[in-house]
OpenMM code with the backbone's topology and positions (N, CA, C; nanometers):
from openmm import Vec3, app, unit

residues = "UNK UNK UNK UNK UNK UNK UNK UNK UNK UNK UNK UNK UNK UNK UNK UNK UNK UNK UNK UNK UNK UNK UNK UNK UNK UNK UNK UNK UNK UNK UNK UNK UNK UNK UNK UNK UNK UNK UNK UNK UNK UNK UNK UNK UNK UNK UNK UNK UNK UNK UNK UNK UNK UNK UNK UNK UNK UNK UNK UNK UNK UNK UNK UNK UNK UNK UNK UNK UNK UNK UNK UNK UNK UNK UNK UNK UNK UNK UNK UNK UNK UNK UNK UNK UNK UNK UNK UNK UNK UNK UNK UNK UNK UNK UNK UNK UNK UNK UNK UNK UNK UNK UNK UNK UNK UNK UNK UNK UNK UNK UNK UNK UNK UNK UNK UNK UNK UNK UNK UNK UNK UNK UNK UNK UNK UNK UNK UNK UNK UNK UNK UNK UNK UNK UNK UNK UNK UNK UNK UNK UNK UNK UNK UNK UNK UNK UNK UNK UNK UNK UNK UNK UNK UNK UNK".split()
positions = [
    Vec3(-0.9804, 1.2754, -1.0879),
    Vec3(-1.0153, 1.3876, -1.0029),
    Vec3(-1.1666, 1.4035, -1.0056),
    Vec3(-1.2360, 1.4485, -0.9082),
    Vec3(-1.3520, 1.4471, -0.8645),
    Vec3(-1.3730, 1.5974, -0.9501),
    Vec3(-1.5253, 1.6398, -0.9262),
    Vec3(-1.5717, 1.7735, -0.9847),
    Vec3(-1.5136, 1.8691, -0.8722),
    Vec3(-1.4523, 1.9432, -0.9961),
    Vec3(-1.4018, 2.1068, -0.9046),
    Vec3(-1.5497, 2.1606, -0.8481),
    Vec3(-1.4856, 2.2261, -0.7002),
    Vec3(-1.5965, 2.2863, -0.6670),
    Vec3(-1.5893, 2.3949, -0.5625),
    Vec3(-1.6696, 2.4795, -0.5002),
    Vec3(-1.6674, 2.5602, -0.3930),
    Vec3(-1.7098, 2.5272, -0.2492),
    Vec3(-1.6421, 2.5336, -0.1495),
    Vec3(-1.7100, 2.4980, 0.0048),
    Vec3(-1.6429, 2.6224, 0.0749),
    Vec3(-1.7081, 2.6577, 0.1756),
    Vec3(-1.6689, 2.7168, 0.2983),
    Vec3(-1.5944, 2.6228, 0.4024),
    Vec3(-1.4797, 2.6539, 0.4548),
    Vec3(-1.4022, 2.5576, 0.5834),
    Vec3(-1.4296, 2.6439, 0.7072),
    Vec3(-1.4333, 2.5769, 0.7927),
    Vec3(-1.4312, 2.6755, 0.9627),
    Vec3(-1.2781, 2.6911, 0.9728),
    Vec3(-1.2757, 2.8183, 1.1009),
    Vec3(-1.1716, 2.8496, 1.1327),
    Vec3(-1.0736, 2.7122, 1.1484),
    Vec3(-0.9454, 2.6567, 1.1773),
    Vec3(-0.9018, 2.5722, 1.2310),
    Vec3(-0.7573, 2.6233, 1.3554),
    Vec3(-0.7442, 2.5559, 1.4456),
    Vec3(-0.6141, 2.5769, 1.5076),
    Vec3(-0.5625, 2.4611, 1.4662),
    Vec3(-0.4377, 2.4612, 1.4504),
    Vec3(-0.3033, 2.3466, 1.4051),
    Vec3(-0.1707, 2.3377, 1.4953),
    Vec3(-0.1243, 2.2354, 1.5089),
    Vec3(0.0041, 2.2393, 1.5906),
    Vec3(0.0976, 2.1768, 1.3958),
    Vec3(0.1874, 2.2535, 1.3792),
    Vec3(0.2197, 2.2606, 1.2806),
    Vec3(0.3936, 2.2478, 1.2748),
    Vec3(0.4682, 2.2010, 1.1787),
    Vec3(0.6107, 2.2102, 1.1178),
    Vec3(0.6006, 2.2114, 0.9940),
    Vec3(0.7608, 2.3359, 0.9819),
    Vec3(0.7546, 2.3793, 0.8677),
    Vec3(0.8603, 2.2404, 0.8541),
    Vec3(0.8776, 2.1968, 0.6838),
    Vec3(1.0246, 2.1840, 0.6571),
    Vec3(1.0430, 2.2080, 0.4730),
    Vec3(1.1288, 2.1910, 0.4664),
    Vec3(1.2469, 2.2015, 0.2956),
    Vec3(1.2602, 2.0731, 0.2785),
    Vec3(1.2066, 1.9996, 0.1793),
    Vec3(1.2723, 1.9234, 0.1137),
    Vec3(1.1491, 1.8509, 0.0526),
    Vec3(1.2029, 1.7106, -0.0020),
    Vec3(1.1901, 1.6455, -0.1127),
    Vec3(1.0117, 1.5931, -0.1480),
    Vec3(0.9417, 1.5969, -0.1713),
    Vec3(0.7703, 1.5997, -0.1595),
    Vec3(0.7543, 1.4527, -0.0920),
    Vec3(0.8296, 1.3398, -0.1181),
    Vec3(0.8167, 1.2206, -0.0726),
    Vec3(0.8337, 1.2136, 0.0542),
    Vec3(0.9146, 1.3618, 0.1398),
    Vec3(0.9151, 1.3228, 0.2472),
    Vec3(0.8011, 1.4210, 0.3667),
    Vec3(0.6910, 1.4337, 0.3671),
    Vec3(0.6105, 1.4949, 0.3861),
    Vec3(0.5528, 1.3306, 0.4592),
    Vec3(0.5687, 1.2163, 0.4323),
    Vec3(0.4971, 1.1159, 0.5237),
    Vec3(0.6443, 1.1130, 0.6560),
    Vec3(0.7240, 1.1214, 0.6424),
    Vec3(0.8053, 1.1363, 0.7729),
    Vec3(0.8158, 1.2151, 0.8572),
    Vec3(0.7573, 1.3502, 0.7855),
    Vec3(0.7393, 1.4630, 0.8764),
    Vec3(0.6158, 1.4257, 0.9518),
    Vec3(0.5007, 1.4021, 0.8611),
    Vec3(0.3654, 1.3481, 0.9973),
    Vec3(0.4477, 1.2478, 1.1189),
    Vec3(0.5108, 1.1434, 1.0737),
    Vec3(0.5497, 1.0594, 1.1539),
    Vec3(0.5919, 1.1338, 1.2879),
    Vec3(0.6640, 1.2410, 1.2632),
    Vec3(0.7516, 1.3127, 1.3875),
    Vec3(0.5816, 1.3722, 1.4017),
    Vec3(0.5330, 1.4376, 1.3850),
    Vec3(0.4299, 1.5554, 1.4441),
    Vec3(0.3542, 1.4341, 1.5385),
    Vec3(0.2936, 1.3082, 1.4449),
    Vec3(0.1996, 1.2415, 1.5146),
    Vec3(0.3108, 1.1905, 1.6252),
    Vec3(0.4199, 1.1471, 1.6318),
    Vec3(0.5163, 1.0762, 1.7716),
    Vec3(0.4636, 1.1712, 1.8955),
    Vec3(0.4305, 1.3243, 1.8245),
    Vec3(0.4909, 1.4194, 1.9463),
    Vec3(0.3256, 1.4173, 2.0141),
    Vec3(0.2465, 1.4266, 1.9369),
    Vec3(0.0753, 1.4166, 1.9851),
    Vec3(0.0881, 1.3021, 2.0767),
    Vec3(0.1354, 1.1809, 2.0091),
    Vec3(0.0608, 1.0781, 2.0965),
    Vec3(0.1240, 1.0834, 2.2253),
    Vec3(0.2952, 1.1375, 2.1901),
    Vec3(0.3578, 1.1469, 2.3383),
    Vec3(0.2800, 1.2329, 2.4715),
    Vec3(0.2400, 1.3275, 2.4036),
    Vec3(0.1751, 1.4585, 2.4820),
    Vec3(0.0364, 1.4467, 2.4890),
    Vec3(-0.0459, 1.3268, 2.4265),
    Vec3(-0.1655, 1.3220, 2.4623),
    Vec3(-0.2637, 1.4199, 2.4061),
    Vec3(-0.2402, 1.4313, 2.2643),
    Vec3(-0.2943, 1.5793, 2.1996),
    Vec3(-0.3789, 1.4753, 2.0986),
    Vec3(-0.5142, 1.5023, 2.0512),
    Vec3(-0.5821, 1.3953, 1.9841),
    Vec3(-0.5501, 1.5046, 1.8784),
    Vec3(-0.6599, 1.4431, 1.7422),
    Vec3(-0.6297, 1.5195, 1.6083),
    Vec3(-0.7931, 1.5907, 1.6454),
    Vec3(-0.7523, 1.6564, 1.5327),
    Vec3(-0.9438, 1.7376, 1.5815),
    Vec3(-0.9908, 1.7515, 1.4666),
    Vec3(-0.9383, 1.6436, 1.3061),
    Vec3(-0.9864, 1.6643, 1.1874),
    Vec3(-0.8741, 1.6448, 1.0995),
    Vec3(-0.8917, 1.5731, 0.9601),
    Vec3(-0.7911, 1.5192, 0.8913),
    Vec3(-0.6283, 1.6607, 0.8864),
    Vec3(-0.5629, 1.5401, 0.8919),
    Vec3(-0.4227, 1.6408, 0.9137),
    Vec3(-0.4237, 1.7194, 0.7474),
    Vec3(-0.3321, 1.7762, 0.7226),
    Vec3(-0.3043, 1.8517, 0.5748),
    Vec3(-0.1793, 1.9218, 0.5428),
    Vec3(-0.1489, 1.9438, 0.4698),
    Vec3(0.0108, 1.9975, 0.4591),
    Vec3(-0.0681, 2.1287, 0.3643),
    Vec3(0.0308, 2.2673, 0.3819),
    Vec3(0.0417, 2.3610, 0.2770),
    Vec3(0.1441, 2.3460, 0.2477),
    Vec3(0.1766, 2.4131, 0.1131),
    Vec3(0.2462, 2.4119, 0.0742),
    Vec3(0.2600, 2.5621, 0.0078),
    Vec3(0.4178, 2.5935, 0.0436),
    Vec3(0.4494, 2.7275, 0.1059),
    Vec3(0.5175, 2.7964, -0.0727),
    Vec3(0.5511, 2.7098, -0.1357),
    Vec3(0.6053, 2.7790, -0.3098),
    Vec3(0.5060, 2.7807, -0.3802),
    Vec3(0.4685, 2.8772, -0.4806),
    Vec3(0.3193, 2.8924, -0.5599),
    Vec3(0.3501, 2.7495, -0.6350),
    Vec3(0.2454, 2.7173, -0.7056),
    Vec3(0.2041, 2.5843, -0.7188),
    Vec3(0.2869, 2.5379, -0.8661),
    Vec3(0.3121, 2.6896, -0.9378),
    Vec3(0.3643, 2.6577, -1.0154),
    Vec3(0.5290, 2.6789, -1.0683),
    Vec3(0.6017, 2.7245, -0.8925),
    Vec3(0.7132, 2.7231, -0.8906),
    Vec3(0.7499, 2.6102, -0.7965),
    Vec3(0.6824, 2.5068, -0.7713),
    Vec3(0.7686, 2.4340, -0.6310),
    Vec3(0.8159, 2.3121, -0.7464),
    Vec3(0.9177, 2.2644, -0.6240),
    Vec3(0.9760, 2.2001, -0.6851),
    Vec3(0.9815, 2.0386, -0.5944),
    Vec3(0.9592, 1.9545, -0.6708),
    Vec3(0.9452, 1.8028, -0.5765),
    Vec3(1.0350, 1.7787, -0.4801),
    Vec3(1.1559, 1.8322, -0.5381),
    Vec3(1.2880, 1.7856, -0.4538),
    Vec3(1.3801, 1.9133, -0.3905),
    Vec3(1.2856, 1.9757, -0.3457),
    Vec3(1.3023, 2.0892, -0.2607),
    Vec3(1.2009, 2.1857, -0.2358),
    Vec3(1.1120, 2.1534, -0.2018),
    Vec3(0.9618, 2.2358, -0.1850),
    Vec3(0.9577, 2.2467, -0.0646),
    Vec3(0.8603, 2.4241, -0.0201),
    Vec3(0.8825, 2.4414, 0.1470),
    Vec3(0.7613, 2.3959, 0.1498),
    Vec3(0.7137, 2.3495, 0.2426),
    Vec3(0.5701, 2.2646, 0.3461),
    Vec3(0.5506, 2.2534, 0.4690),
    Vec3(0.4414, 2.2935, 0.5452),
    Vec3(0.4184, 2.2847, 0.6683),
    Vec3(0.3252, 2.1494, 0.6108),
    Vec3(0.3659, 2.1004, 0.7777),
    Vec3(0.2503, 1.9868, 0.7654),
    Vec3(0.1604, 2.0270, 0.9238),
    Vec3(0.0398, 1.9920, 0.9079),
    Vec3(-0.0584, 2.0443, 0.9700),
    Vec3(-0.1297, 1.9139, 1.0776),
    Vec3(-0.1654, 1.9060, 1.1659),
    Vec3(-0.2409, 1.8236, 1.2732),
    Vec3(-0.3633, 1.9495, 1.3542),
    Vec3(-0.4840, 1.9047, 1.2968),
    Vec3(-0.5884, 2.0274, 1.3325),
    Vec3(-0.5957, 1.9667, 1.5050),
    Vec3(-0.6026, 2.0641, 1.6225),
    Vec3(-0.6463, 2.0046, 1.7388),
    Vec3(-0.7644, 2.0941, 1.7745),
    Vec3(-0.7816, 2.0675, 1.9057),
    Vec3(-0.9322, 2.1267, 1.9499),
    Vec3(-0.8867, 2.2705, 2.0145),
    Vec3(-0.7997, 2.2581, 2.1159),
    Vec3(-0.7368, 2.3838, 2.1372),
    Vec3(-0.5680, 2.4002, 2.1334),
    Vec3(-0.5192, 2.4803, 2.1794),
    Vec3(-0.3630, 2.5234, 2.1146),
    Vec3(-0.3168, 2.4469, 2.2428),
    Vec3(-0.2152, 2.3591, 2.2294),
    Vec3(-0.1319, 2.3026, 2.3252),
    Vec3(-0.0327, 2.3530, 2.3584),
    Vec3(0.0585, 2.3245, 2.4495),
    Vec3(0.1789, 2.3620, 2.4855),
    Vec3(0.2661, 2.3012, 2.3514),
    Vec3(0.3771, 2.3472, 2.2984),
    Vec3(0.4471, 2.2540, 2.2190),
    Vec3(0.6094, 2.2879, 2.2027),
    Vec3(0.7089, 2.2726, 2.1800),
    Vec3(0.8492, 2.2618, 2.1965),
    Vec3(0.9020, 2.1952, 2.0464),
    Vec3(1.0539, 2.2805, 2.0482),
    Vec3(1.0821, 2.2211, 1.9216),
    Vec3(1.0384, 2.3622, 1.8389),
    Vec3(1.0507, 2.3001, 1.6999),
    Vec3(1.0719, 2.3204, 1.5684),
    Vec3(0.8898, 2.3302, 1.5527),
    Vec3(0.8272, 2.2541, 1.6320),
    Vec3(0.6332, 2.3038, 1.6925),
    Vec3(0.6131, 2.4162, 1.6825),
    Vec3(0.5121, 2.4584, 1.6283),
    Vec3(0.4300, 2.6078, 1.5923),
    Vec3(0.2793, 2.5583, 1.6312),
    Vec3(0.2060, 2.6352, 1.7325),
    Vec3(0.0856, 2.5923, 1.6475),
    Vec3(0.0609, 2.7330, 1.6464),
    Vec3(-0.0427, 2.7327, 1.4932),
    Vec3(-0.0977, 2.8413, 1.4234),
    Vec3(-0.2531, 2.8450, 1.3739),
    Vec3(-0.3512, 2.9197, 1.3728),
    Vec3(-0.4778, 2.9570, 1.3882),
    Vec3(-0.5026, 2.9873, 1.1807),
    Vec3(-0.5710, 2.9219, 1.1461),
    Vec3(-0.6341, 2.8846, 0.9648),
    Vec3(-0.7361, 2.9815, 0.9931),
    Vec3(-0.7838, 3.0940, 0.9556),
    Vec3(-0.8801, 3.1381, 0.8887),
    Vec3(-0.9857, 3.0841, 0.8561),
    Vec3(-1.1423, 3.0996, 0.8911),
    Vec3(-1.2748, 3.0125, 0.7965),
    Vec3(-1.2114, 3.1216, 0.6825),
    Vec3(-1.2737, 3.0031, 0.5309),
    Vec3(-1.2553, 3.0727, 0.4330),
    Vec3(-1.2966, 2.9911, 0.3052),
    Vec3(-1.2979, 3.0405, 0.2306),
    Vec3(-1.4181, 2.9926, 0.1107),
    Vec3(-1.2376, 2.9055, 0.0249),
    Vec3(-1.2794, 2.7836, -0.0442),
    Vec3(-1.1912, 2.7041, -0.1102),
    Vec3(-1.2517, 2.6194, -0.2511),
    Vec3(-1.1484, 2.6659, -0.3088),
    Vec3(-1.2001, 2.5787, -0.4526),
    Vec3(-1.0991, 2.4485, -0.4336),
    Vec3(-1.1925, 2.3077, -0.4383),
    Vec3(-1.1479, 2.1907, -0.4514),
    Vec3(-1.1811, 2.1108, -0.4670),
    Vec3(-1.0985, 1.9714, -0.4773),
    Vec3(-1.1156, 1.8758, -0.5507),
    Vec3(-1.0804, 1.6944, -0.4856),
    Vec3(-1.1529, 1.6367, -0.4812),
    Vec3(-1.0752, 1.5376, -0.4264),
    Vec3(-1.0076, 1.4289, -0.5476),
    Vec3(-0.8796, 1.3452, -0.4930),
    Vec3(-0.8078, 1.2411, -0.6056),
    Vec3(-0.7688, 1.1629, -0.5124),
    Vec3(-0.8661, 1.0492, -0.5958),
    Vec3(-0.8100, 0.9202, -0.5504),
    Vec3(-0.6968, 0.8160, -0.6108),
    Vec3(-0.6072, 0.7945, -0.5465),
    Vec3(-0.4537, 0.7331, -0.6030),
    Vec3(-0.3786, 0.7732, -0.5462),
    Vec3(-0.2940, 0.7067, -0.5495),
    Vec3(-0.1273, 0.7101, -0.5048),
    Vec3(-0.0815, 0.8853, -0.4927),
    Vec3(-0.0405, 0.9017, -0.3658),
    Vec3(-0.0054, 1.0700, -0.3382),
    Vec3(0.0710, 1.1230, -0.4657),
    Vec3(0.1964, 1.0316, -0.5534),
    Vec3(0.3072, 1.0667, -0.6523),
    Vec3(0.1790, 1.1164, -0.7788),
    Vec3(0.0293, 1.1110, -0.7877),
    Vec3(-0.0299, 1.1378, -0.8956),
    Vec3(-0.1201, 1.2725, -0.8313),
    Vec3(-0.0984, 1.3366, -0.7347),
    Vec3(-0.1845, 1.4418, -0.7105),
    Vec3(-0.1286, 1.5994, -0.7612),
    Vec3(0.0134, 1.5277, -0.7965),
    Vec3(0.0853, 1.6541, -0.8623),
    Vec3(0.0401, 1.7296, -0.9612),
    Vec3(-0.0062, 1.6560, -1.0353),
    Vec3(-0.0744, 1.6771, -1.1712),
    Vec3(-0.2054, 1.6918, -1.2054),
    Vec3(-0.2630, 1.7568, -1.0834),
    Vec3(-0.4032, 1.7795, -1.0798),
    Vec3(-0.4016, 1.9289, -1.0251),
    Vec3(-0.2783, 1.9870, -0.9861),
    Vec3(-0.2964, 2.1269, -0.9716),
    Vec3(-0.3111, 2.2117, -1.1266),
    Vec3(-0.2794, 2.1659, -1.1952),
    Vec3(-0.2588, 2.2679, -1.3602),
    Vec3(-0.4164, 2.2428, -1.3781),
    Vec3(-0.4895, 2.1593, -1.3952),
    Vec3(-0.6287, 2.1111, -1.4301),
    Vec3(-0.7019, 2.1985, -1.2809),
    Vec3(-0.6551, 2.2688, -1.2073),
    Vec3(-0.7367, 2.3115, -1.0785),
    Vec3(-0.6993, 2.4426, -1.0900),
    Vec3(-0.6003, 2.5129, -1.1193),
    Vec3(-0.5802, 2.6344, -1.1381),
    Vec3(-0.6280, 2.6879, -1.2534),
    Vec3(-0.6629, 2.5824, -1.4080),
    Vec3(-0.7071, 2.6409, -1.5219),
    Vec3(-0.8562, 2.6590, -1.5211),
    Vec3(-0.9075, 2.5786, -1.4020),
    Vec3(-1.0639, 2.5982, -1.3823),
    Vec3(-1.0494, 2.7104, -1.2868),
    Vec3(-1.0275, 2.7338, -1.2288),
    Vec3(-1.0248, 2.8575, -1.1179),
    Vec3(-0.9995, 2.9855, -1.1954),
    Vec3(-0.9026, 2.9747, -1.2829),
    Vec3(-0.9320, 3.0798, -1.4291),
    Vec3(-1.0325, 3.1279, -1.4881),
    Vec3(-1.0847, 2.9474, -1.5369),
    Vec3(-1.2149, 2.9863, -1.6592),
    Vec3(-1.3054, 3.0607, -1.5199),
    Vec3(-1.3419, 3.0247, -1.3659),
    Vec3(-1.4209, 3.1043, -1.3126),
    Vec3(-1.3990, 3.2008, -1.2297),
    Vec3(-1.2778, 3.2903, -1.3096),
    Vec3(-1.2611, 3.4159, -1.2776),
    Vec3(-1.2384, 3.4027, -1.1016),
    Vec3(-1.1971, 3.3182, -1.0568),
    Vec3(-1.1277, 3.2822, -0.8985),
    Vec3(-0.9530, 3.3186, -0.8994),
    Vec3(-0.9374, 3.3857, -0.7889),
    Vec3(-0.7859, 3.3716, -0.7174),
    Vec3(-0.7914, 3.3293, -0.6129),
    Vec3(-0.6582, 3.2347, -0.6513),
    Vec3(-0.5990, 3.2078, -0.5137),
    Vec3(-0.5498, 3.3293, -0.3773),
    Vec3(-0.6231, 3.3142, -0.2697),
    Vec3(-0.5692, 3.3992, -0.1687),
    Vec3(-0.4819, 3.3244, -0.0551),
    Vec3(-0.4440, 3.2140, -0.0931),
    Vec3(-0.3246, 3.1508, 0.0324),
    Vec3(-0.2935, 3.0804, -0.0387),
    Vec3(-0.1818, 3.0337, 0.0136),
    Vec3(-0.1295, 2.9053, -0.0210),
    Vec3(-0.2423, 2.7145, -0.0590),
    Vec3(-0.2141, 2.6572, -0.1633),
    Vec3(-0.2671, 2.5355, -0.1662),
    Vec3(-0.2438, 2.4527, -0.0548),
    Vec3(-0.3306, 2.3615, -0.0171),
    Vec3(-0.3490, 2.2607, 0.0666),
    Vec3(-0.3293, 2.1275, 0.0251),
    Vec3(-0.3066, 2.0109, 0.0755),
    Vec3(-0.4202, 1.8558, 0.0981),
    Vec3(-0.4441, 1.8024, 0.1646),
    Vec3(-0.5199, 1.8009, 0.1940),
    Vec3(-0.6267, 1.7109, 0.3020),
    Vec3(-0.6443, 1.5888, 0.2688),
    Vec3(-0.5989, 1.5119, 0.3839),
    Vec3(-0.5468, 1.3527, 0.3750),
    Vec3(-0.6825, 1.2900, 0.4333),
    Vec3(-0.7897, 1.2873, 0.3265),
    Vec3(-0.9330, 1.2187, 0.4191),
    Vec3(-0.8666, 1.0726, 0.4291),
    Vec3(-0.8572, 0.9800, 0.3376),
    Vec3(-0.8199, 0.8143, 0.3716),
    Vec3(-0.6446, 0.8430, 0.3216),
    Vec3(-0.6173, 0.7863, 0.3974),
    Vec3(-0.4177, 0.7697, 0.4115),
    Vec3(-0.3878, 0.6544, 0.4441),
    Vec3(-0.2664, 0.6132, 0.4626),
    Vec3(-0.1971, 0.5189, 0.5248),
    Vec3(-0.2544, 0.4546, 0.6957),
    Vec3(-0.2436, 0.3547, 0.6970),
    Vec3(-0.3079, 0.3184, 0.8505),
    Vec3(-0.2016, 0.3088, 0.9081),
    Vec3(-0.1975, 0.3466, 1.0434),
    Vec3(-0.0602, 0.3388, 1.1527),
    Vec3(0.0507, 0.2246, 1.0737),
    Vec3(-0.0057, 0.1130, 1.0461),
    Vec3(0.0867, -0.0174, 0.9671),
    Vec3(0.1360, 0.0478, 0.8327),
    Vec3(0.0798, 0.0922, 0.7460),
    Vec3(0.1684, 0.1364, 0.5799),
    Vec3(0.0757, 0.0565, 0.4943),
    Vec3(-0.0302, -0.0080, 0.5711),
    Vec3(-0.1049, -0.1123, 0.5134),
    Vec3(-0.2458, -0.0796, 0.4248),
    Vec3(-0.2591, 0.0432, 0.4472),
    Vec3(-0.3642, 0.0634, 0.3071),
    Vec3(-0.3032, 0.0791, 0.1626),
    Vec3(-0.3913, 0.0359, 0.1039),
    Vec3(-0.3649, 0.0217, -0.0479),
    Vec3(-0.3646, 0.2079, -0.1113),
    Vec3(-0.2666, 0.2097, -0.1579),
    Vec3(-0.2312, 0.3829, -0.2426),
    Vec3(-0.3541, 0.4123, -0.3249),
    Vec3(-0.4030, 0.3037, -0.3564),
    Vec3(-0.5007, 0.3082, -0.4913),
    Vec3(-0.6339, 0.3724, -0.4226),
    Vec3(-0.6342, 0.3312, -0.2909),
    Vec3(-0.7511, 0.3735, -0.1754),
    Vec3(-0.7133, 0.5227, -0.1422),
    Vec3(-0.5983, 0.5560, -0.1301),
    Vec3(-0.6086, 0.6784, -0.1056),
    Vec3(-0.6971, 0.7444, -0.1703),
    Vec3(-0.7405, 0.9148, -0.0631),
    Vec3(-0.8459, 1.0103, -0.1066),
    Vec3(-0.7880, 1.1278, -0.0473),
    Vec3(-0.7306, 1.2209, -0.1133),
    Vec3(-0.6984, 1.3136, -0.0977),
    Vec3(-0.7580, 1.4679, -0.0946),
    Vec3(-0.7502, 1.5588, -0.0486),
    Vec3(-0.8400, 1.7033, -0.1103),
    Vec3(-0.7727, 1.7557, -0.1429),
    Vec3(-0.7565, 1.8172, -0.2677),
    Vec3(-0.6672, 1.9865, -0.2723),
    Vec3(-0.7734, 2.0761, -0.2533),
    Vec3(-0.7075, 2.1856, -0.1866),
    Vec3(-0.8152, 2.3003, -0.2015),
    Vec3(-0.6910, 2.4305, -0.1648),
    Vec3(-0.7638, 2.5425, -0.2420),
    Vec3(-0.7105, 2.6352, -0.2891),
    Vec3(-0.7942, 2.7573, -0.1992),
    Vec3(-0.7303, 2.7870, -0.1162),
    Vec3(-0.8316, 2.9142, -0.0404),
    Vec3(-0.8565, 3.0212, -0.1371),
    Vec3(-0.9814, 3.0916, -0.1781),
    Vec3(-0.9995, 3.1640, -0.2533),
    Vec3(-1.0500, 3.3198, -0.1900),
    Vec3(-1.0371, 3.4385, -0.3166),
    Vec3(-1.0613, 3.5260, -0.2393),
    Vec3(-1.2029, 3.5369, -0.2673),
    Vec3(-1.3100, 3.6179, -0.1747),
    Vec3(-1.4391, 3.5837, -0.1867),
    Vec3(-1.4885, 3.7368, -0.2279),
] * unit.nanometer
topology = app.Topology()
chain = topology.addChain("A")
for resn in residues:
    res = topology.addResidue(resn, chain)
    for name in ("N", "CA", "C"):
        topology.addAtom(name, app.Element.getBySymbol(name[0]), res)
């Protein structure tokens, strides 16, 4: 894990789905969101991200609630189980980890005990921000992955 730290994010709009279930399946849910963009001609407007909707230290791998997120430029028309919803600018404590998504689990206890020692709360739900991911093929290396957590804080 990279050095914990503080940034400001801009507002974002998202075309978004919620779902329940298992943490591994959070790459099938992009699959459906990105099918429905490319069908509809909706570009991304900044790395996609999932929240995640159970506090960090009640979710559970194999049944955790999660929206997964696709930032666009403005709010589209959308259908379905489709939400899009408007992110707040807002100040975030985070961190980036590079490795395999199954090891980012274990970097929230080490991110919440620093957000402690500096007298920070969480005011939303945790994030990650998928800077390097999988390429359309499945063909990047896990080890390449670069992930963000960030923790919206109250300011």
């Amino acid at each position: 894990m990279d050095q914990l730290e503080k940034k400001r994010i801009p507002a974002q709009t998202v075309v978004c789905l919620e779902h329940m279930g298992a943490h591994n399946q959070i790459g099938a849910v992009y699959h459906e969101i990105n099918a429905w963009a490319k069908k509809n001609n909706v570009k991304a407007a900044g790395p996609a991200f999932t929240v995640f909707l159970d506090p960090p230290n009640e979710f559970d791998p194999q049944s955790g609630r999660f929206e997964v997120c696709l930032p666009v430029a403005a709010a589209p028309k959308v259908e379905g189980k489709l939400k899009v919803k408007s992110f707040p600018a807002c100040t975030v404590a985070y961190s980036r980890v590079k490795g395999p998504y199954d090891q980012i689990p274990a970097h929230y206890a080490e991110m919440l005990a620093w957000m402690d020692a500096q007298g920070l709360e969480a005011a939303a739900a945790p994030r990650e921000v998928y800077i390097k991911r999988p390429d359309t093929k499945g063909k990047t290396d896990p080890k390449e992955y670069v992930t963000e957590i960030q923790f919206p804080i109250s300011e």
